[in-house]
C-alpha positions in Angstrom: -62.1 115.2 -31.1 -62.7 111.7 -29.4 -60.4 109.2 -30.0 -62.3 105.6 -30.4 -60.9 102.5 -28.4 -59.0 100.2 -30.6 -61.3 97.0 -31.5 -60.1 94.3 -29.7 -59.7 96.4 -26.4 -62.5 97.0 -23.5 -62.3 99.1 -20.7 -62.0 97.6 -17.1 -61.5 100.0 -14.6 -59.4 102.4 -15.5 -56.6 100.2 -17.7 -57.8 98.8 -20.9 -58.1 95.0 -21.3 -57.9 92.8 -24.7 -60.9 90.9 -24.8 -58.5 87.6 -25.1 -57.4 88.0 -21.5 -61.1 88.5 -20.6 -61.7 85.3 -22.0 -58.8 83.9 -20.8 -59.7 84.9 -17.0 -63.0 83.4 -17.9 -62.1 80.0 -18.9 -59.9 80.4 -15.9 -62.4 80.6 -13.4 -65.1 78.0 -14.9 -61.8 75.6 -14.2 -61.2 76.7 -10.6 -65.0 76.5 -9.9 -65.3 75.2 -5.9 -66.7 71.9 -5.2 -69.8 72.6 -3.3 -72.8 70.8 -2.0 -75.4 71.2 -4.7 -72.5 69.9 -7.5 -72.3 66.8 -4.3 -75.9 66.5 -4.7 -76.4 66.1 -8.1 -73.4 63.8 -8.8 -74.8 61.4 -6.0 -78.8 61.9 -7.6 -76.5 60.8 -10.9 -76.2 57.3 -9.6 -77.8 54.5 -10.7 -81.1 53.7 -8.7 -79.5 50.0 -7.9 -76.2 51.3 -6.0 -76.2 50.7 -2.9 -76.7 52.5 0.4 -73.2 51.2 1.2 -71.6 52.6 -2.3 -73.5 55.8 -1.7 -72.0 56.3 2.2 -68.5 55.8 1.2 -69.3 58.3 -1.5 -70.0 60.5 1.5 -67.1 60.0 3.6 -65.0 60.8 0.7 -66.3 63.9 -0.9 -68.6 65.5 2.1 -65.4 66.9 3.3 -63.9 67.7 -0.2 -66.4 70.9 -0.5 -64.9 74.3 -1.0 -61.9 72.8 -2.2 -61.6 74.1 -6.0 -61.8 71.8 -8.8 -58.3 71.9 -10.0 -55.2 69.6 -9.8 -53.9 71.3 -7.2 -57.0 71.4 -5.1 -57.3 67.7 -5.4 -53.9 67.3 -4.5 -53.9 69.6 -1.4 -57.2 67.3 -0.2 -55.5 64.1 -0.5 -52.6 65.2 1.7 -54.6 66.6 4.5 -55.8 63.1 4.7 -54.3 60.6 7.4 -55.5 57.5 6.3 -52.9 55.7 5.1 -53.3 53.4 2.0 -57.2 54.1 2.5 -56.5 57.5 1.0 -56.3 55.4 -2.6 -60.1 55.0 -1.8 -60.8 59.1 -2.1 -58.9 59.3 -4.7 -61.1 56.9 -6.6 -64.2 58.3 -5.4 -62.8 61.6 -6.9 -61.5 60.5 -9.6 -65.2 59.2 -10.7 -66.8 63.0 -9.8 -64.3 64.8 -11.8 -65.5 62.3 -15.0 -68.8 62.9 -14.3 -68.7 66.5 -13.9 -66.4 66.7 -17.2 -68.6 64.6 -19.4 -71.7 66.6 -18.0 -69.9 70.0 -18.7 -70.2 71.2 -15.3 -66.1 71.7 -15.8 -64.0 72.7 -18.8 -61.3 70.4 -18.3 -61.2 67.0 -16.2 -58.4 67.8 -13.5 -58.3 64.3 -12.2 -56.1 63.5 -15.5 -53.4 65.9 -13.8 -53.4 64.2 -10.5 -51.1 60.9 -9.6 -52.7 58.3 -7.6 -51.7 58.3 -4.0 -48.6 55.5 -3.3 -50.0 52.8 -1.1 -47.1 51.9 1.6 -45.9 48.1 2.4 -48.0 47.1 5.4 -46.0 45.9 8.3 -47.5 43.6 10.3 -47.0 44.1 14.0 -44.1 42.2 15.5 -44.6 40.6 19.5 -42.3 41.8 21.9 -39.6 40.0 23.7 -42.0 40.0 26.7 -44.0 37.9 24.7 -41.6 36.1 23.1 -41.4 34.6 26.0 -44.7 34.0 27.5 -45.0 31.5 23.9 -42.1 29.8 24.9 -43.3 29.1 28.4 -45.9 27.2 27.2 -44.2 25.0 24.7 -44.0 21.5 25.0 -41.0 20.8 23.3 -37.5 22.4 22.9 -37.7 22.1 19.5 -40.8 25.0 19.5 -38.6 27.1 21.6 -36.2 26.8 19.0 -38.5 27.8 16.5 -39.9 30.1 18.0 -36.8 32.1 19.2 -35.2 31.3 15.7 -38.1 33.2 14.0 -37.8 36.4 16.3 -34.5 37.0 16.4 -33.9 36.8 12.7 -36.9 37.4 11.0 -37.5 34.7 9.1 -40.4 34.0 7.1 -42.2 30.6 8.4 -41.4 28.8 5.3 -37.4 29.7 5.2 -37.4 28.4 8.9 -39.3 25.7 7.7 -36.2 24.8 4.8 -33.5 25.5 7.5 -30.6 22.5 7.7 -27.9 21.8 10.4 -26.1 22.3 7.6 -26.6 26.0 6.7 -25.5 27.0 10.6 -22.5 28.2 11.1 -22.0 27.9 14.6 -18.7 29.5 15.5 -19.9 33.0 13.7 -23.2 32.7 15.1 -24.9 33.1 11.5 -27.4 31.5 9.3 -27.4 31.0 5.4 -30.6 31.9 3.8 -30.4 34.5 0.3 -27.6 36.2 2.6 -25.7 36.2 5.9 -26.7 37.9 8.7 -26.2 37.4 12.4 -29.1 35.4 14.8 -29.1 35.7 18.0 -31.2 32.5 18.2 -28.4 30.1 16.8 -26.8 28.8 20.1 -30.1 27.7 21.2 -31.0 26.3 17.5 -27.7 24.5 18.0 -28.3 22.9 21.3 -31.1 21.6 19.8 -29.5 20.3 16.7 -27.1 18.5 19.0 -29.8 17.3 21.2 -31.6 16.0 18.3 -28.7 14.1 16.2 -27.7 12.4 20.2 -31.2 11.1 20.6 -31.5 10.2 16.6 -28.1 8.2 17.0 -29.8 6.5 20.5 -32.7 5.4 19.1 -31.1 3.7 15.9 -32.0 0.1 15.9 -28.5 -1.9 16.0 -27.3 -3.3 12.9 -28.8 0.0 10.7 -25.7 1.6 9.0 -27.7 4.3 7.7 
């Protein structure tokens, strides 16, 4: 007598299967479906006829190099970090985030992955700061002490140009060698900065006309 396979099993190999964890597997593999060219090629044939050649190149740069990755969270995640662009990795991740759309609302994918994915974290850019080398080629050429002042006052402490800009004798304190600004910190510029204060106030007082109490 042959026994008959229960219903909801099939045979695959040689250990039986339900046919929910074929479908399962199934579903599975639509979602980890591989970028590849000819999807690249139809999402960029997609476009509307008035974008531009520029629009279409950066398109290019960002997804030419995305191919074989699969089309998953984790795929798009693992991309983004082999990049080395800084904050222009933000700009992948938009161009991918507008493919992953497309191919959802076009059924070429089951599920849009992109929704998965956090944008990449765009860093502070630091502007480059001048040496002390040069630091002191721009004071060579100024033409008065008060710019070498200035100047050394903004290097040494940091200063943005509009707090040196609001500084007072009065916010010196010259026996700790500090500045007030939001807080107190030590500038190496201050003896300088107070030679010229003193400077300043002896030639102020000189050329007061005589008879101004002010």
């Amino acid at each position: 007598m042959v026994e008959s396979l229960p219903s909801k099993q099939v045979v695959a190999g040689s250990s039986p299967v339900s046919r929910s964890t074929l479908q399962a597997q199934n579903s599975c593999e639509q979602f980890t479906k591989k970028f590849t060219k000819e999807l690249l090629d139809s999402f960029l044939n997609s476009r509307a006829t008035g974008t531009s050649p520029k629009t279409i190149a950066v398109y290019h740069l960002a997804l030419d190099r995305f191919i074989g990755y699969p089309l998953t969270p984790e795929g798009i995640n693992s991309y983004l970090n082999s990049l080395t662009c800084g904050n222009a990795k933000h700009n992948y991740f938009r161009c991918i985030r507008t493919l992953c759309r497309w191919l959802y609302q076009n059924d070429y994918i089951a599920s849009n992955p992109i929704e998965k994915v956090s944008p990449p974290r765009r860093q502070k850019k630091l502007l480059p700061a001048i040496s002390k080398e040069q630091l002191g080629i721009l004071v060579s050429h100024c033409i008065s002490e008060r710019d070498k002042v200035t100047l050394n006052l903004l290097w040494y402490s940091g200063m943005r140009l509009s707090e040196a800009a609001g500084v007072k004798a009065a916010d010196f304190n010259w026996n700790e060698g500090t500045v007030i600004l939001l807080a107190k910190g030590e500038i190496k510029g201050v003896k300088l900065a107070r030679d010229w204060v003193v400077l300043e106030l002896n030639y102020r007082r000189k050329r007061k006309p005589k008879g101004d109490k002010k």
